[in-house]
N, C-alpha and C positions, 0 to 999 in steps of 0.2 A: 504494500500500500504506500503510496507516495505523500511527503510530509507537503507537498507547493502549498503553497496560499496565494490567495489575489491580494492583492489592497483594492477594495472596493469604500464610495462612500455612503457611509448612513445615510437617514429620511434627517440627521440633523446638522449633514454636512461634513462632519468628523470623518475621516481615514479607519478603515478598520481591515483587519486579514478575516479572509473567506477561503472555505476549503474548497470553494466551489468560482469558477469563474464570472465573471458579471454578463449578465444578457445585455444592456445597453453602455453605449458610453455615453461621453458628453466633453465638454469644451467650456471649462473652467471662469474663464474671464468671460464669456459671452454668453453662460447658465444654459445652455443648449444640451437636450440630448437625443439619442436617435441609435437605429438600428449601429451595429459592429459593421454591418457590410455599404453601411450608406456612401454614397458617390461622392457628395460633398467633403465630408470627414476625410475618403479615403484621398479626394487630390490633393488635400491640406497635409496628410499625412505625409503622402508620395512628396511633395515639396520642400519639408522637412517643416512646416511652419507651424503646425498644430500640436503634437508629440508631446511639447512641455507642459504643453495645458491639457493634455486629456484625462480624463478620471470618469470611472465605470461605475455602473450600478446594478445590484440585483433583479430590480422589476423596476416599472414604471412607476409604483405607488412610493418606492425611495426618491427617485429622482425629481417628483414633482413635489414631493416635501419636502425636499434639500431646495426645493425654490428653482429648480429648473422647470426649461417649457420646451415642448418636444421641436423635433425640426421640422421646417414646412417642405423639405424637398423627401426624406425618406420616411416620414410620419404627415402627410399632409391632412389628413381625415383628424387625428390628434391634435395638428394644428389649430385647421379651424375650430373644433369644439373649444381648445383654449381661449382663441382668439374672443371668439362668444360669451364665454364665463368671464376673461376679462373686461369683456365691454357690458355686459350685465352688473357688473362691480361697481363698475365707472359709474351705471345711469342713478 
């Protein structure tokens, strides 16, 4: 049995080791998260410009109480629903 861990972040932001890898990532300075395989991430990645700032999460339900908002290019449908809740907020 293998001892790896991820560093994945909690619903309250904080870094913690997972024995299990993260299903989404996300994009630190800009609270963004979205699919592992999304297009956008990955030409930020291939670039070298994204890397420093990424950090993963277990589910959805972490990332969006760590204050992230999904991406509009590989979560579009998640988007808009955000988009909507935060402008129901607003009125």
């Amino acid at each position: 049995m293998s001892s790896r861990t991820w560093t994945l972040l909690g619903a309250d932001g904080r870094p913690y080791e997972s024995p299990a890898p993260g299903t989404l990532g996300g994009h630190r300075r800009l609270r963004i998260y979205g699919r592992l395989d999304c297009p956008s991430a990955l030409r930020h990645i291939a670039a070298g410009h994204y890397t420093p700032h990424r950090v993963f999460f277990a589910d959805e339900s972490t990332a969006r109480a760590a204050g992230y908002r999904p991406c509009a290019r590989c979560l579009p449908e998640r988007y808009r629903a955000w988009q909507l809740e935060r402008t129901r907020r607003r009125a």
